[in-house]
Phi, psi and omega in degrees: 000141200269137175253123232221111170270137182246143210260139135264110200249153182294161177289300195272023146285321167319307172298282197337304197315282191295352199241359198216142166220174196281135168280344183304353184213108193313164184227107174237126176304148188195160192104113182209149217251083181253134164316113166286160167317137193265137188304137188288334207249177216284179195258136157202198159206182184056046155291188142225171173213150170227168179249116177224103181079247195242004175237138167267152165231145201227109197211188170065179134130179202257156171266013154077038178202243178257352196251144157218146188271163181232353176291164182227129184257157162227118183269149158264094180288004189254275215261358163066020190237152170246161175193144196292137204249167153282160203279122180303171186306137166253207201107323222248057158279167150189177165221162167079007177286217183212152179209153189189145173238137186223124192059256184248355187252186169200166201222140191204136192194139159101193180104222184220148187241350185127326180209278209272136179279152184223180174202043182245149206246155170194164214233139179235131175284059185313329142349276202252009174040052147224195143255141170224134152298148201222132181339135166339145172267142208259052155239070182047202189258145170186175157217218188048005190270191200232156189187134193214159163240161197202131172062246167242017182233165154227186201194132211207117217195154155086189195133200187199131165275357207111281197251327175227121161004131202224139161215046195254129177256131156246154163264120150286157164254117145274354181284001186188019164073004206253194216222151149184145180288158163194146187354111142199116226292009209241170180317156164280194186161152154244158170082356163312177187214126198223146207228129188256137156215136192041062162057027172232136166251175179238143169252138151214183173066184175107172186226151179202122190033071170087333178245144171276145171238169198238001170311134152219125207227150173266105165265088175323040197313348145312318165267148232283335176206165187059081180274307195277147181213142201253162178226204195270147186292151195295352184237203175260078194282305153282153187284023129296190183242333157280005137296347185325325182266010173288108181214358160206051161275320173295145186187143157267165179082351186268178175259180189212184199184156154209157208223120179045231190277022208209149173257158175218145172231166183175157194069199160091184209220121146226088172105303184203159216264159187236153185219036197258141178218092175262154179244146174264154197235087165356298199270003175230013194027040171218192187218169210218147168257134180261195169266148210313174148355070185291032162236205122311118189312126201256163185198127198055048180270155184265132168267137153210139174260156164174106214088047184034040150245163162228146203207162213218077212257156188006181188151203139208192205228023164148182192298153161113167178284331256223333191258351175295142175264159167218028164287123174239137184227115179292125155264115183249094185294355204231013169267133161344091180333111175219119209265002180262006174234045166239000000 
């Protein structure tokens, strides 16, 4: 079980913490945060979510104490409402797993049960409101790992096995059910975050023995080799000046999103939880700080876009059951900060 330390520091370390950035580069908030309908099923964090069509979904993930889940929700972002999905098989609680959707359909798989890292897959029918097992994912057992879907495939890669950091990727087939490896040059890592855009996903964030690591790389499946392309790293890595304010993007645990032409990562732990909010700018590679979080500084939370919003669901905001969240929040990047409507 991964264990999550927390700094207890006086408030104005706090500020400090949360408050200081490189003058080299200004800093304006931007951006506003509103509270949503609150998940009907119990509070937790290390859920997953997926998207299918015009619906979200939300299930699994841990009570920050002995219990873990296998229900599943589904949000209405037009009526703000939630209602209850079938229930994954039983047996099958877990946290930290992976989820992804490809076509009308959707796939949940890996994570942790309390004891065991696991690696049994499963396929959900939104239809037919059901589940069938689907062959095992064939890099093991792990949880923390990442998972996006592109086209007719998902893909599913990096993690944590227990004793080591992972950086192996596979492609599904769901028309047949198989597994097959594939490439990727960038570090290991768990607890990463990953935001699909234009038939691409982007992998950022995540951590390994201890260290976030800043790499970030796109993956193309368009192309016939060399799917991954690496891009400029989350911190201040080059001798140029735009990055000079990357000064709190790495981070693990966060959620991620995308809103039109733009990516957002946001929440998630370095050392103690972040409530730091960034947007990635696709067509420039590069990224801008919004405004922060409008909760508690969060740590394992579910990200999702749908209906071109993006939203920022459970998590928590320190040890214990007491700290799990069923809060949910719309990030509107392009609204006026406002700290009273929350």
């Amino acid at each position: 079980m991964k264990l999550i330390y927390f700094l207890f520091l006086s408030p104005f370390l706090l500020f400090i913490l949360f408050s200081c950035h490189k003058n080299t580069i200004p800093y304006t908030e931007s951006g506003n945060w509103v509270t949503r309908s609150q998940l009907n099923g119990p509070a937790r964090s290390e859920a997953v979510g997926f998207t299918i069509g015009d619906t979200a979904y939300l299930g699994s993930g841990w009570d920050g104490l002995n219990t873990r889940f296998r229900d599943f929700w589904k949000y209405d972002a037009v009526n703000d409402n939630w209602s209850q999905v079938a229930s994954m098989p039983v047996g099958t609680e877990r946290s930290s797993a992976i989820a992804f959707s490809v076509g009308a359909d959707a796939f949940v798989g890996t994570g942790y049960d309390g004891f065991n890292y696991l690696t049994d897959f499963y396929e959900f029918d939104p239809i037919a409101n059901s589940w069938s097992r689907k062959p095992d994912f064939a890099g093991g057992a792990r949880y923390e790992a990442v998972a996006f879907g592109i086209g007719n495939f998902g893909y599913v890669g990096t993690g944590f096995d227990g004793s080591n950091a992972l950086k192996d990727f596979f492609r599904y087939d769901p028309s047949d059910s198989t597994w097959e490896p594939i490439d990727f040059s960038g570090n290991k890592r768990y607890g990463a975050a990953v935001m699909v855009y234009n038939n691409k996903g982007y992998l950022v964030t995540g951590i390994n023995s201890g260290t976030e690591v800043s790499d970030f790389w796109v993956f193309d499946p368009s192309l016939s080799a060399n799917n991954w392309k690496e891009l400029n790293h989350i911190t201040n890595y080059s001798t140029e000046t735009f990055d000079d304010g990357y000064t709190n993007i790495i981070r693990n645990n966060a959620a991620a999103f995308v809103i039109g032409d733009k990516g957002y990562i946001s929440c998630g732990e370095n050392g103690v939880a972040y409530t730091f909010t960034w947007e990635y700018d696709f067509a420039n590679d590069l990224w801008t700080e919004k405004s922060p979080f409008e909760g508690p500084a969060t740590t394992g939370p579910v990200g999702f876009n749908v209906l071109g919003r993006g939203f920022v669901a459970t998590g928590r905001s320190g040890p214990g059951q007491s700290a799990a969240s069923d809060f949910l929040r719309e990030f509107q990047p392009n609204v006026v900060l406002n700290p009273n409507d929350n």
